[in-house]
PDB file of N, CA, C and O in Angstrom:
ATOM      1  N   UNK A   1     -35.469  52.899  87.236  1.00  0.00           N
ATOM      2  CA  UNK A   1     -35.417  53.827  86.118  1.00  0.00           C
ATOM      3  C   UNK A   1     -35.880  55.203  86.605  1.00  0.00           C
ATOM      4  O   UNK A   1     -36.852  55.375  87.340  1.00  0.00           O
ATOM      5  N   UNK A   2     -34.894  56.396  86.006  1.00  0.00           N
ATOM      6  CA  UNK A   2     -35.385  57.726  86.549  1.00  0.00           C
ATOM      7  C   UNK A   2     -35.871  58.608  85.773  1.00  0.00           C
ATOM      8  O   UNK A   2     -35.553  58.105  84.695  1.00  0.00           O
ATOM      9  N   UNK A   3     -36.489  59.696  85.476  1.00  0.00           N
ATOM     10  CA  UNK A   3     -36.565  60.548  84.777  1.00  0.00           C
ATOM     11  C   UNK A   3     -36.594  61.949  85.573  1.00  0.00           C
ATOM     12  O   UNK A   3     -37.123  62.125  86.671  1.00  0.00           O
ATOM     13  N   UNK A   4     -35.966  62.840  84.853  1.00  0.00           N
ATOM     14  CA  UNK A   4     -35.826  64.197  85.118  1.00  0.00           C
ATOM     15  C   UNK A   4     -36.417  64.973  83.930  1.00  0.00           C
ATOM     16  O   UNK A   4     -36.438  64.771  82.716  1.00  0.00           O
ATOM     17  N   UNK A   5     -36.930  66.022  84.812  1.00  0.00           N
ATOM     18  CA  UNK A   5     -37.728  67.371  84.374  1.00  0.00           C
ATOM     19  C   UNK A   5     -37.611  68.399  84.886  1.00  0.00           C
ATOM     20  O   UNK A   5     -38.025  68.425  86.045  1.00  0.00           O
ATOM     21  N   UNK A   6     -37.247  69.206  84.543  1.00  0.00           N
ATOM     22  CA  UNK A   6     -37.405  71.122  84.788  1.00  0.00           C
ATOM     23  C   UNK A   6     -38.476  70.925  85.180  1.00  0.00           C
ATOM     24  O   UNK A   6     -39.235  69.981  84.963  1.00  0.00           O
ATOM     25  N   UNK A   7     -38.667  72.394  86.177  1.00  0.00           N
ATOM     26  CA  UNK A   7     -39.594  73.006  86.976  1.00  0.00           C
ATOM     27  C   UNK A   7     -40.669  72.970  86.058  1.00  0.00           C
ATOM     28  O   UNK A   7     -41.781  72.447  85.988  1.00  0.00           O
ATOM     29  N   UNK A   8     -39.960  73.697  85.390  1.00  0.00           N
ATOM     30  CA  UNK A   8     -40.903  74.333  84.297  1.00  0.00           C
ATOM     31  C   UNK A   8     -41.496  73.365  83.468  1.00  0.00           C
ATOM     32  O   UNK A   8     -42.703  73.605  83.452  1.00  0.00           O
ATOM     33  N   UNK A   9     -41.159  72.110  82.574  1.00  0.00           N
ATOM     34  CA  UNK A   9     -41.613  70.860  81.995  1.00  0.00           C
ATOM     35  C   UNK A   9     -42.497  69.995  83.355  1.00  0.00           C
ATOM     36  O   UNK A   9     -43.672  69.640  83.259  1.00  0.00           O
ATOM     37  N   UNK A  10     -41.760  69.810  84.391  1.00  0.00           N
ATOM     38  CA  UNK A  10     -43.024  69.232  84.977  1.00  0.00           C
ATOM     39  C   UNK A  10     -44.561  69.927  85.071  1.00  0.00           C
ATOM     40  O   UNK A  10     -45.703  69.478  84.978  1.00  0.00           O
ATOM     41  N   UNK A  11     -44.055  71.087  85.275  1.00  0.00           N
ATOM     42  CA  UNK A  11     -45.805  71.657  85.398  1.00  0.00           C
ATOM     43  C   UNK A  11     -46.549  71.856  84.283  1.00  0.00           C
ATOM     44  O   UNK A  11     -47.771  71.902  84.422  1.00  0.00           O
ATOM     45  N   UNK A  12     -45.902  72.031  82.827  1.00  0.00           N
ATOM     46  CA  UNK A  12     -46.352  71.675  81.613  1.00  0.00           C
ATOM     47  C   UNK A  12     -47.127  70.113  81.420  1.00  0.00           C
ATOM     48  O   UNK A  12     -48.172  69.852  80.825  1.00  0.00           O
ATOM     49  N   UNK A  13     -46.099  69.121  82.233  1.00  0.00           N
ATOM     50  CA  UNK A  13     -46.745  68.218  82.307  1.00  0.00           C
ATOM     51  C   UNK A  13     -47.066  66.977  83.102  1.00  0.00           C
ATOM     52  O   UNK A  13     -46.825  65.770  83.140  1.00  0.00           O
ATOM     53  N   UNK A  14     -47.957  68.237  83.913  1.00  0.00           N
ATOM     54  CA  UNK A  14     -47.834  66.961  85.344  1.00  0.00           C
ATOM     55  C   UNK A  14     -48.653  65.862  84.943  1.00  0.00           C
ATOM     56  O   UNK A  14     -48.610  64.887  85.694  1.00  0.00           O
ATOM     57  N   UNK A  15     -49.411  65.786  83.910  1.00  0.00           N
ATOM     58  CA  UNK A  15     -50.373  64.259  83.800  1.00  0.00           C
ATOM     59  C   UNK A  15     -49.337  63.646  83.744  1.00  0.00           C
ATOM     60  O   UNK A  15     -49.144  62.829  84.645  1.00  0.00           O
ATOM     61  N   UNK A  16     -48.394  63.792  82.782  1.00  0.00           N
ATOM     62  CA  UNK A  16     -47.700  62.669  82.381  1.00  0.00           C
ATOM     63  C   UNK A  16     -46.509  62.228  83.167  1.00  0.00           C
ATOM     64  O   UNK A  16     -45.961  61.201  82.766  1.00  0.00           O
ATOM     65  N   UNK A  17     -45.920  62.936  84.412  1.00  0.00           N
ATOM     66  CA  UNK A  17     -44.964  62.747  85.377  1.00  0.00           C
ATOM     67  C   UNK A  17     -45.988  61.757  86.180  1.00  0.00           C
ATOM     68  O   UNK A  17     -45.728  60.554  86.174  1.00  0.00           O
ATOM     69  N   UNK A  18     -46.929  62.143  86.740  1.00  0.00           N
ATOM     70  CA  UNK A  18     -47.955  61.308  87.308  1.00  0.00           C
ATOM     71  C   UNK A  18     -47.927  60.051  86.933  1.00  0.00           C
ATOM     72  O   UNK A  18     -47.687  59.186  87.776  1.00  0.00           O
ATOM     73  N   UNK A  19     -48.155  59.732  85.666  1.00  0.00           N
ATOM     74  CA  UNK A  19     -48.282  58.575  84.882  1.00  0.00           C
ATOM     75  C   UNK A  19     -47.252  57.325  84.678  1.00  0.00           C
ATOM     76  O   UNK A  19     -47.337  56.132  84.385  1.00  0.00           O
ATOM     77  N   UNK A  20     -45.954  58.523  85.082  1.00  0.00           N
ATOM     78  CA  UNK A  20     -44.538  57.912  84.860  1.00  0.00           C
ATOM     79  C   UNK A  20     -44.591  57.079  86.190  1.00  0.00           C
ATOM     80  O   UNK A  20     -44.456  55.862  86.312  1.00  0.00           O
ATOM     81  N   UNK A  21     -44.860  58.197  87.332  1.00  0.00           N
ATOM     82  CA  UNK A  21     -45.067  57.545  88.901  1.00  0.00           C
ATOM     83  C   UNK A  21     -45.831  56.288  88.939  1.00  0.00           C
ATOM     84  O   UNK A  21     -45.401  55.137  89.008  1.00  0.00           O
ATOM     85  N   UNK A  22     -47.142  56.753  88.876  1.00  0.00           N
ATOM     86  CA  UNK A  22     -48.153  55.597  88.368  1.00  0.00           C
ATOM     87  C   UNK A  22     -47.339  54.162  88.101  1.00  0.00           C
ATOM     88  O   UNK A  22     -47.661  53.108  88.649  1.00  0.00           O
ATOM     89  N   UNK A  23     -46.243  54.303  87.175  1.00  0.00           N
ATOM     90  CA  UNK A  23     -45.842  52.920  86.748  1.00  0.00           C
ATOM     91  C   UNK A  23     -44.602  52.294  87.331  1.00  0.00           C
ATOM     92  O   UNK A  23     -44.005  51.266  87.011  1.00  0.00           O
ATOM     93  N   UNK A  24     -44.413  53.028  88.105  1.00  0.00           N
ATOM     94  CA  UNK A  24     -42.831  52.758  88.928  1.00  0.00           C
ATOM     95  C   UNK A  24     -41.841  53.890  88.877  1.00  0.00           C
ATOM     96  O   UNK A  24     -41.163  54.094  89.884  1.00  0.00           O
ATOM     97  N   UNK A  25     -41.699  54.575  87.918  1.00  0.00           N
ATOM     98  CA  UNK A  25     -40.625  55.184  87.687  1.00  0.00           C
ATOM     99  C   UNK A  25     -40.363  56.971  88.789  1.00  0.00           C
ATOM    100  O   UNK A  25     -41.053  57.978  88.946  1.00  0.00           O
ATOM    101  N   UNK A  26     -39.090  56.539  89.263  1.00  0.00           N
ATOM    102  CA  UNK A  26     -38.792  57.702  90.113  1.00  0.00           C
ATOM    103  C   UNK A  26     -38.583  59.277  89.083  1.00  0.00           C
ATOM    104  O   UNK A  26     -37.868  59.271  88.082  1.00  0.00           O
ATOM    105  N   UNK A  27     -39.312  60.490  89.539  1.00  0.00           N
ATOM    106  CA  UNK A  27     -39.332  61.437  88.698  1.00  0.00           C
ATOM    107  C   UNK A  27     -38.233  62.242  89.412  1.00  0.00           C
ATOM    108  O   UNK A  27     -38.218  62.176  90.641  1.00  0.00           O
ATOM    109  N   UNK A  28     -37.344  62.968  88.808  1.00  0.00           N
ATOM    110  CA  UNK A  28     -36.304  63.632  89.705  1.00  0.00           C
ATOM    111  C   UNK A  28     -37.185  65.543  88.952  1.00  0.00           C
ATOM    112  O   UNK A  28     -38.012  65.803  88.078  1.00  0.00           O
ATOM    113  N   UNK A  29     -36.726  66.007  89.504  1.00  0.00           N
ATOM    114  CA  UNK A  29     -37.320  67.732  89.314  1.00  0.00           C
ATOM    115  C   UNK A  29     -35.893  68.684  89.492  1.00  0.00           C
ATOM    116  O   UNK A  29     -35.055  68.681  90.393  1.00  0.00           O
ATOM    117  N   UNK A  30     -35.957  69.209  88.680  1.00  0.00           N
ATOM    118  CA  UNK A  30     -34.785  70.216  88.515  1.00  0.00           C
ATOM    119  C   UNK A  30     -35.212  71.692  88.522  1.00  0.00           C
ATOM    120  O   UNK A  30     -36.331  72.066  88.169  1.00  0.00           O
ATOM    121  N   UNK A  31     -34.304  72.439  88.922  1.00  0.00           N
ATOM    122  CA  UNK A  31     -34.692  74.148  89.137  1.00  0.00           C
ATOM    123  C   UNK A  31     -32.995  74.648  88.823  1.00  0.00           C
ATOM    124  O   UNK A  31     -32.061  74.624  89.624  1.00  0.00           O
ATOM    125  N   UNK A  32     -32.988  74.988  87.722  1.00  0.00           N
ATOM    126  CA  UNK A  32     -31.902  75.344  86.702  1.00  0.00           C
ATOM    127  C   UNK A  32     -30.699  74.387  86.730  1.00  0.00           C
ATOM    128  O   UNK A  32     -29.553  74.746  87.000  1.00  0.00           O
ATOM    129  N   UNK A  33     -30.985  73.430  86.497  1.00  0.00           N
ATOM    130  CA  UNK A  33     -30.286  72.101  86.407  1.00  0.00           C
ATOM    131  C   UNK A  33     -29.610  71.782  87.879  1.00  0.00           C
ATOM    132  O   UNK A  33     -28.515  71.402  88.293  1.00  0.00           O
ATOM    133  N   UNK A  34     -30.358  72.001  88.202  1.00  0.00           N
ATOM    134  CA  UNK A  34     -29.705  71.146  89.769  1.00  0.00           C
ATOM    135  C   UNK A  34     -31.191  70.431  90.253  1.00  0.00           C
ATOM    136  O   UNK A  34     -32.282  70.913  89.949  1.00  0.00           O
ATOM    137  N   UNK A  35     -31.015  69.212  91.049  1.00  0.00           N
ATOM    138  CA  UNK A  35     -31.990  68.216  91.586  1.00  0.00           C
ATOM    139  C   UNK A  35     -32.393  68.913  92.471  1.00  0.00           C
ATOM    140  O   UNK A  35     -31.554  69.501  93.153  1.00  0.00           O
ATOM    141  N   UNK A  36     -34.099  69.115  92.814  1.00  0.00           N
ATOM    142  CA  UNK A  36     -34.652  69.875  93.980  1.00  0.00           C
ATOM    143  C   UNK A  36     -35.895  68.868  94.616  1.00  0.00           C
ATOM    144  O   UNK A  36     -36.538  69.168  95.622  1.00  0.00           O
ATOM    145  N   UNK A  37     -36.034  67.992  94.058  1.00  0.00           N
ATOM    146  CA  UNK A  37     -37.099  66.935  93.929  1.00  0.00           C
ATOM    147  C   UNK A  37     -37.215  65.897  93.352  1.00  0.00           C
ATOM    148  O   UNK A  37     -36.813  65.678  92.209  1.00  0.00           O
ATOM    149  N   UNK A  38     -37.920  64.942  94.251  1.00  0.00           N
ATOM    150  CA  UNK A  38     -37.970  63.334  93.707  1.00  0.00           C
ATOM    151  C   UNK A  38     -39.119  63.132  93.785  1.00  0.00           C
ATOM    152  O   UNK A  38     -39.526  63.518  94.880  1.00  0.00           O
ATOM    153  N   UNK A  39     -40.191  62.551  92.940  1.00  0.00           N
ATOM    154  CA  UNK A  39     -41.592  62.516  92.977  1.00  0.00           C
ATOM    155  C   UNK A  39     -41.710  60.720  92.724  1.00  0.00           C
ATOM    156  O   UNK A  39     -41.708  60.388  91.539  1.00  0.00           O
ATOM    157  N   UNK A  40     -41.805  59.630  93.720  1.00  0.00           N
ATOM    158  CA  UNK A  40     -41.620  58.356  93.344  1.00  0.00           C
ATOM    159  C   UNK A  40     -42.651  57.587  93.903  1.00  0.00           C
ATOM    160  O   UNK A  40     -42.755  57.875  95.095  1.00  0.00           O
ATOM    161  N   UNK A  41     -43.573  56.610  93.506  1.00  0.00           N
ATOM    162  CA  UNK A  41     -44.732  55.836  93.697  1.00  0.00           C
ATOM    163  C   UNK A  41     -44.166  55.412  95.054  1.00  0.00           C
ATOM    164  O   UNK A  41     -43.009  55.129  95.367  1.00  0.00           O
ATOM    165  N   UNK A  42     -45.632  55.454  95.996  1.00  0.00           N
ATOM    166  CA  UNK A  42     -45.962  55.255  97.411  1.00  0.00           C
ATOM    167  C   UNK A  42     -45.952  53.803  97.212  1.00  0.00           C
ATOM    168  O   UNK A  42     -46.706  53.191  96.455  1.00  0.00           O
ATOM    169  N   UNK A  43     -44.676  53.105  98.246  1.00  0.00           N
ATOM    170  CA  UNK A  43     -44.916  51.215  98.215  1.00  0.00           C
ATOM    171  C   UNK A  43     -46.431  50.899  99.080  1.00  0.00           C
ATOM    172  O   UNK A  43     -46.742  51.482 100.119  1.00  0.00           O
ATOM    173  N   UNK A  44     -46.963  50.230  98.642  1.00  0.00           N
ATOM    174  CA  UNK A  44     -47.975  49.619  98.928  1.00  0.00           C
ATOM    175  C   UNK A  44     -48.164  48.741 100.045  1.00  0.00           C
ATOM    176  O   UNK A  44     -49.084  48.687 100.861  1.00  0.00           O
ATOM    177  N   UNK A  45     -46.823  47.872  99.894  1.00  0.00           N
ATOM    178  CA  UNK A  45     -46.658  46.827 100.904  1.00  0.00           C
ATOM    179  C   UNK A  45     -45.520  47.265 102.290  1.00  0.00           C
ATOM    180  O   UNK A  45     -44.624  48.002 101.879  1.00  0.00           O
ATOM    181  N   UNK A  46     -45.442  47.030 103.397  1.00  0.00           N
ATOM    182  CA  UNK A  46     -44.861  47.500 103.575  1.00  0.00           C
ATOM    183  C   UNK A  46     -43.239  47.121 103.700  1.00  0.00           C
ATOM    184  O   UNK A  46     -43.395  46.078 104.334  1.00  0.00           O
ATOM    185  N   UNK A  47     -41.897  47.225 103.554  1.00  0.00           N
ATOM    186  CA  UNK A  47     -40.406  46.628 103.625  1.00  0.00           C
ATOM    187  C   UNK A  47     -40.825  46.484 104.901  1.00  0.00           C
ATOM    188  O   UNK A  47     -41.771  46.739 105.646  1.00  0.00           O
ATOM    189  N   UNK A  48     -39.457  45.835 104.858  1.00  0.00           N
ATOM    190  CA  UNK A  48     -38.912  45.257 106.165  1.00  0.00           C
ATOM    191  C   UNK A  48     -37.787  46.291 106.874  1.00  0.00           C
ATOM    192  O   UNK A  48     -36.819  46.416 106.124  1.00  0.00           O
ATOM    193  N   UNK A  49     -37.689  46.877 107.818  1.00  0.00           N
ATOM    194  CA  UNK A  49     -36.623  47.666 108.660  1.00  0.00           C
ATOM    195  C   UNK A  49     -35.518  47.496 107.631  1.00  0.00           C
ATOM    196  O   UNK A  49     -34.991  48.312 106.875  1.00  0.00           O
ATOM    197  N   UNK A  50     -35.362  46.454 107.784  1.00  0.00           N
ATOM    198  CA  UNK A  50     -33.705  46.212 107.231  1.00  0.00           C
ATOM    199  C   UNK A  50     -33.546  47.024 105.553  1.00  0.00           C
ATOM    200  O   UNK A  50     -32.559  47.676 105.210  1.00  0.00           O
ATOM    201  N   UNK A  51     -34.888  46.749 104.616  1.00  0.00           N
ATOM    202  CA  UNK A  51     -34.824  46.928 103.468  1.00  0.00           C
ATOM    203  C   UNK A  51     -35.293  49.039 103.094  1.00  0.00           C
ATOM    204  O   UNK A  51     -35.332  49.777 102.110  1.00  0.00           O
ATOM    205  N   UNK A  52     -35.538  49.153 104.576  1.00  0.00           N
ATOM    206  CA  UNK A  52     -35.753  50.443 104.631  1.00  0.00           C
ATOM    207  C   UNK A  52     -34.627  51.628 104.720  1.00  0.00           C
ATOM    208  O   UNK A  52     -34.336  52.665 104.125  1.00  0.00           O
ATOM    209  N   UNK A  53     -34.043  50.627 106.130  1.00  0.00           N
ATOM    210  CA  UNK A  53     -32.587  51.451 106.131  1.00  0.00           C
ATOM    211  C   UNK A  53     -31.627  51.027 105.214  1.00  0.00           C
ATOM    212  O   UNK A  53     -30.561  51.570 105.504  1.00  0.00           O
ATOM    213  N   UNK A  54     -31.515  50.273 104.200  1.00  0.00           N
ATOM    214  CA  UNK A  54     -30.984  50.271 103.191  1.00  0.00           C
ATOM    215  C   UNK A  54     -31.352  51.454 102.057  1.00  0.00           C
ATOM    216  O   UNK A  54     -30.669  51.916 101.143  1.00  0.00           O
ATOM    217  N   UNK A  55     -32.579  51.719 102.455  1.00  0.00           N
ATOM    218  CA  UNK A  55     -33.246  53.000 101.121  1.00  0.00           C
ATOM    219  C   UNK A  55     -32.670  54.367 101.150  1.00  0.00           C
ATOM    220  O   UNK A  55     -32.415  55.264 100.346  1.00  0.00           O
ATOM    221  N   UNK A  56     -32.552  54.084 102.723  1.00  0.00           N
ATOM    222  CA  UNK A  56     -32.206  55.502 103.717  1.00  0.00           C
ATOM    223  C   UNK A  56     -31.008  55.803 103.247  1.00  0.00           C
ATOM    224  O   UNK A  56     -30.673  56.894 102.787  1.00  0.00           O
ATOM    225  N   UNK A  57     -29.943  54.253 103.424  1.00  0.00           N
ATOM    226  CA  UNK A  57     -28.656  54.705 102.721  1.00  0.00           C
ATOM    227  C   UNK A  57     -28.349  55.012 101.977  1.00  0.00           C
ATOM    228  O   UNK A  57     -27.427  55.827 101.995  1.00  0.00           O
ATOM    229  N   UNK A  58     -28.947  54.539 100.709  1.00  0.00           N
ATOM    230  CA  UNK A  58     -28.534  54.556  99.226  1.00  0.00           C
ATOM    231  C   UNK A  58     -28.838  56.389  98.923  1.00  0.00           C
ATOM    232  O   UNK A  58     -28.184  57.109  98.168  1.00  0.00           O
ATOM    233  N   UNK A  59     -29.865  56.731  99.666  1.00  0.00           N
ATOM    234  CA  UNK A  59     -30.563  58.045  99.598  1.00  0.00           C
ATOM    235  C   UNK A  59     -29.041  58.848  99.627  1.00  0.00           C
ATOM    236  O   UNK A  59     -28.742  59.732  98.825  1.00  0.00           O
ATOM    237  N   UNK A  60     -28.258  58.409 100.590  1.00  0.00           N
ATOM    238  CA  UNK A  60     -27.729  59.450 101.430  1.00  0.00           C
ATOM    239  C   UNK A  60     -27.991  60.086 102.928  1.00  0.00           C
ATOM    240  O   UNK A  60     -27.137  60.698 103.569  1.00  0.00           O
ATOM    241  N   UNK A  61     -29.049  59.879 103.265  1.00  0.00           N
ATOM    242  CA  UNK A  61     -30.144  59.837 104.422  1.00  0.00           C
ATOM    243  C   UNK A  61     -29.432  59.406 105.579  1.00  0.00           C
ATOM    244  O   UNK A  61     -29.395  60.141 106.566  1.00  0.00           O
ATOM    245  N   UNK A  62     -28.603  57.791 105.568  1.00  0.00           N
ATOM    246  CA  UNK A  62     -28.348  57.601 106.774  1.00  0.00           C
ATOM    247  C   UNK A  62     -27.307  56.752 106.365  1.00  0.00           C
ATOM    248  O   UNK A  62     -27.311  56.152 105.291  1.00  0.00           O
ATOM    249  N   UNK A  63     -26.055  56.670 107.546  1.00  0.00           N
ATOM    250  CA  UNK A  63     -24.531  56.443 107.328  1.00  0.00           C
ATOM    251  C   UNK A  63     -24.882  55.591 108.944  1.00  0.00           C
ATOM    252  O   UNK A  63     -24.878  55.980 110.112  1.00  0.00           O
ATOM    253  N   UNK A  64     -25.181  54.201 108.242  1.00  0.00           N
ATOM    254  CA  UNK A  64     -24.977  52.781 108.977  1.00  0.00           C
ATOM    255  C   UNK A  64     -23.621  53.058 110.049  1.00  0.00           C
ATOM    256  O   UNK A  64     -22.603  53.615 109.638  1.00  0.00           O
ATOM    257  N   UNK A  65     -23.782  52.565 111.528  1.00  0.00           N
ATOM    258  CA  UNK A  65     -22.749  52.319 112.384  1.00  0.00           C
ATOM    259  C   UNK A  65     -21.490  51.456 112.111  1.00  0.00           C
ATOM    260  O   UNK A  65     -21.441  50.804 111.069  1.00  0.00           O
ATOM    261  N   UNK A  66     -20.451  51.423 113.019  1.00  0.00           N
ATOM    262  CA  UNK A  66     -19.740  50.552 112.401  1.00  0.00           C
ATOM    263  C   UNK A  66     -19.723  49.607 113.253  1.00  0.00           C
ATOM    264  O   UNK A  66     -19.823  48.476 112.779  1.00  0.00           O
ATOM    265  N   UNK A  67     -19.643  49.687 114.175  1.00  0.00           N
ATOM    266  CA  UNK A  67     -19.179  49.489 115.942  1.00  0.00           C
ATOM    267  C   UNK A  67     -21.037  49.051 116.366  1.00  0.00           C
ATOM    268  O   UNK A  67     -21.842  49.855 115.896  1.00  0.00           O
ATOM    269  N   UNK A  68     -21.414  48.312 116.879  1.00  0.00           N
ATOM    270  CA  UNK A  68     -23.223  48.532 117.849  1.00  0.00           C
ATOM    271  C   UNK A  68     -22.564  49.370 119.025  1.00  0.00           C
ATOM    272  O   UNK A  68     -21.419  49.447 119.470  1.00  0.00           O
ATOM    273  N   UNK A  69     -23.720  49.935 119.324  1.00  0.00           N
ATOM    274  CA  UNK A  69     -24.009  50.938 119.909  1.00  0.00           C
ATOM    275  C   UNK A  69     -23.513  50.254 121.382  1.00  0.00           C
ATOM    276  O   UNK A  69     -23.478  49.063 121.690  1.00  0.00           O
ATOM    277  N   UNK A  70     -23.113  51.552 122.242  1.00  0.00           N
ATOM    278  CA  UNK A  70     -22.589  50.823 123.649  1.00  0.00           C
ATOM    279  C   UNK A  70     -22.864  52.132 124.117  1.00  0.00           C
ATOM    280  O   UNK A  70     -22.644  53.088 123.374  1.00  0.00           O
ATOM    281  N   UNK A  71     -23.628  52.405 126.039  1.00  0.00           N
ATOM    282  CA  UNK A  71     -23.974  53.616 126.705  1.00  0.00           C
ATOM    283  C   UNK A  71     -22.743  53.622 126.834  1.00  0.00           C
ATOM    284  O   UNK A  71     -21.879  52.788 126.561  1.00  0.00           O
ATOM    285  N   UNK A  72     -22.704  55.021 127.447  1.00  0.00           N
ATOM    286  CA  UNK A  72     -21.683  56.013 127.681  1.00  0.00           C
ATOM    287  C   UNK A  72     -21.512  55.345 129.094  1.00  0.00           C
ATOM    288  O   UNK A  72     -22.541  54.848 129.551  1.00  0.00           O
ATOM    289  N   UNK A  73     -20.199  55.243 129.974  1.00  0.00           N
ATOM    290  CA  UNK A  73     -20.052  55.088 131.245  1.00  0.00           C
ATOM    291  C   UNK A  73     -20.392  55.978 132.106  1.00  0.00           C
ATOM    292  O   UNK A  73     -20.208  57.171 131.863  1.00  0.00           O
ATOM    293  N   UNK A  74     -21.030  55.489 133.432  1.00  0.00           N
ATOM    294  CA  UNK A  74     -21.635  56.613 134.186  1.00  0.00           C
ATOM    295  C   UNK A  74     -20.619  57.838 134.490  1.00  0.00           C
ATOM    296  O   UNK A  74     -19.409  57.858 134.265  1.00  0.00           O
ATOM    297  N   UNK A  75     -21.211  58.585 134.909  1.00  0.00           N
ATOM    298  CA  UNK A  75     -20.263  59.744 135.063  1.00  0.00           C
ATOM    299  C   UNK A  75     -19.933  59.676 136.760  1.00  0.00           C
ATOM    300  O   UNK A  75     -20.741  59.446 137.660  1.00  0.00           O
ATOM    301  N   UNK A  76     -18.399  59.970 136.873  1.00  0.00           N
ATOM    302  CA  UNK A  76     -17.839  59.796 138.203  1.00  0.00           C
ATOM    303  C   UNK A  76     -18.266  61.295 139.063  1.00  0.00           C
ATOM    304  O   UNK A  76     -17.748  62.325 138.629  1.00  0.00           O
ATOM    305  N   UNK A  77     -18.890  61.366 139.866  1.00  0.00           N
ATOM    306  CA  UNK A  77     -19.378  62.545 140.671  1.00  0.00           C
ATOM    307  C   UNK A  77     -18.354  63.227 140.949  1.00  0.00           C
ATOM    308  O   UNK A  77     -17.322  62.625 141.245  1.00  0.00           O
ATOM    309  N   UNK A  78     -18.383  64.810 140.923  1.00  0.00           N
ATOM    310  CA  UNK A  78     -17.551  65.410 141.535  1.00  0.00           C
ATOM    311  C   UNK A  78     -17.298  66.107 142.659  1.00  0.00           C
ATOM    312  O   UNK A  78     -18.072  67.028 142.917  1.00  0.00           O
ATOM    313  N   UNK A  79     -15.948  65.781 143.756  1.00  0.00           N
ATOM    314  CA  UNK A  79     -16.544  66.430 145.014  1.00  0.00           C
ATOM    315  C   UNK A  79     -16.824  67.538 145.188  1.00  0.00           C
ATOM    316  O   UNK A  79     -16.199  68.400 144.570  1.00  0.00           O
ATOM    317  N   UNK A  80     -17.786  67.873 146.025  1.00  0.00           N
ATOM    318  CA  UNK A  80     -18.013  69.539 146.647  1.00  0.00           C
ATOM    319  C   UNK A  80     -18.674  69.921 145.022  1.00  0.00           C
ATOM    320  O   UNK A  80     -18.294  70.927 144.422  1.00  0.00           O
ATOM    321  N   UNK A  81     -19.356  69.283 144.634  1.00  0.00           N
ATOM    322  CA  UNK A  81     -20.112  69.835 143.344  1.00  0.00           C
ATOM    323  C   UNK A  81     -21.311  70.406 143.732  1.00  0.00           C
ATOM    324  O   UNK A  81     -21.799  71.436 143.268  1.00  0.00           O
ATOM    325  N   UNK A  82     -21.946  69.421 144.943  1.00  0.00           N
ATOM    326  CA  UNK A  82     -23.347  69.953 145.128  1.00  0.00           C
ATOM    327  C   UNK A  82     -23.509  70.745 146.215  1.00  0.00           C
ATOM    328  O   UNK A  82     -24.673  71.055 146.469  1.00  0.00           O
ATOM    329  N   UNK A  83     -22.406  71.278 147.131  1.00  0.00           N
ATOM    330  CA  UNK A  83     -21.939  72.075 147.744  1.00  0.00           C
ATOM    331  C   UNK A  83     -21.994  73.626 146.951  1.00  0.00           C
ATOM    332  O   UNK A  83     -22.713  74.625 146.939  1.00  0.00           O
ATOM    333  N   UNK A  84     -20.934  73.197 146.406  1.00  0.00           N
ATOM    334  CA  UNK A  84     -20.840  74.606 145.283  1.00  0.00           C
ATOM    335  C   UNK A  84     -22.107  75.355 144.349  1.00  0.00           C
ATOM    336  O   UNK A  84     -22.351  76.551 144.193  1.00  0.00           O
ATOM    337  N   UNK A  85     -22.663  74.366 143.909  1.00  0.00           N
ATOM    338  CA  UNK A  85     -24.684  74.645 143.251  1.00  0.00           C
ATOM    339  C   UNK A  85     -25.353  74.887 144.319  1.00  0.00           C
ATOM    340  O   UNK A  85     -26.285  75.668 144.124  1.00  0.00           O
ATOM    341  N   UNK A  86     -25.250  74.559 145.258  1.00  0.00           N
ATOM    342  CA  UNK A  86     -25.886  74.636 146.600  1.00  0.00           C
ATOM    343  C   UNK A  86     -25.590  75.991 147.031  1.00  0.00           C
ATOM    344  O   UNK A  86     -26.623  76.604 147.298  1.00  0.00           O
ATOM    345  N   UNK A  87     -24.269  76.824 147.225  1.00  0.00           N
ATOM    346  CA  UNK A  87     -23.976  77.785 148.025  1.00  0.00           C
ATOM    347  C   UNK A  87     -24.448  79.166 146.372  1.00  0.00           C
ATOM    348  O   UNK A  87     -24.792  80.347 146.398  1.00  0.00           O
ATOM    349  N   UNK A  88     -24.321  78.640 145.744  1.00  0.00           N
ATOM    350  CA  UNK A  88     -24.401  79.803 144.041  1.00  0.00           C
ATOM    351  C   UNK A  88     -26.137  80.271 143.730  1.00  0.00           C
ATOM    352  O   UNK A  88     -26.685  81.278 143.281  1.00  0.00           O
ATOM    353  N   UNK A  89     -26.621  78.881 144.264  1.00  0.00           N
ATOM    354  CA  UNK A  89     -28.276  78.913 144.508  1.00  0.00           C
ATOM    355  C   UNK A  89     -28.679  80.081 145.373  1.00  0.00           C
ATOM    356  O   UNK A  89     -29.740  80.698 145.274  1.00  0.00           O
ATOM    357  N   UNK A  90     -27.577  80.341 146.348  1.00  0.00           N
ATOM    358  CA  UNK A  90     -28.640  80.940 147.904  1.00  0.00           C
ATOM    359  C   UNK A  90     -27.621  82.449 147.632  1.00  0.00           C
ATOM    360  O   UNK A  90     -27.584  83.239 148.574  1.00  0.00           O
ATOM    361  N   UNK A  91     -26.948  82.744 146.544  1.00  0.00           N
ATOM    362  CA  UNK A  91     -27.096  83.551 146.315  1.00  0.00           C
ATOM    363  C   UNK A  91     -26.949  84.607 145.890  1.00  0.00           C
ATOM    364  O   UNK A  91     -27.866  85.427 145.942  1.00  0.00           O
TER     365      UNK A  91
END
């Protein structure tokens, strides 16, 4: 459950945004009707990775892989490379 408040209404009444937090509820904050802030009770316990980056997503925060991750293949050296850094070095 969310609630939203103007800039201006939250600071009229921060006991009671507090209070809202206090009980679970995520406070959203607005600055001429657009979202600028989320004010939402600190979990206590801590999630699990998995149930975190799920939070991340839902946020918007983070866009899950599709593919697992694989290094890049080494890179094939190039000839007369360290020749060339070598002769640009001296001068």
């Amino acid at each position: 459950m969310a609630t939203t408040y103007s800039t201006y209404e939250a600071k009229a009444r921060f006991s009671e945004v507090l209070r809202q937090v206090r009980e679970g509820t995520t406070v959203t904050v607005t600055y001429r009707g657009e979202p600028v802030a989320e004010i939402h009770p600190i979990r206590r316990n801590p999630d699990s990775a998995e149930a975190h980056l799920d939070e991340l997503e839902r946020r918007g925060a983070l866009i899950r892989a599709t593919e697992p991750w694989r290094p890049p293949p080494p890179a094939e050296p190039i000839p007369g490379a360290l020749d060339r850094f070598l002769a640009d070095r001296n001068e």
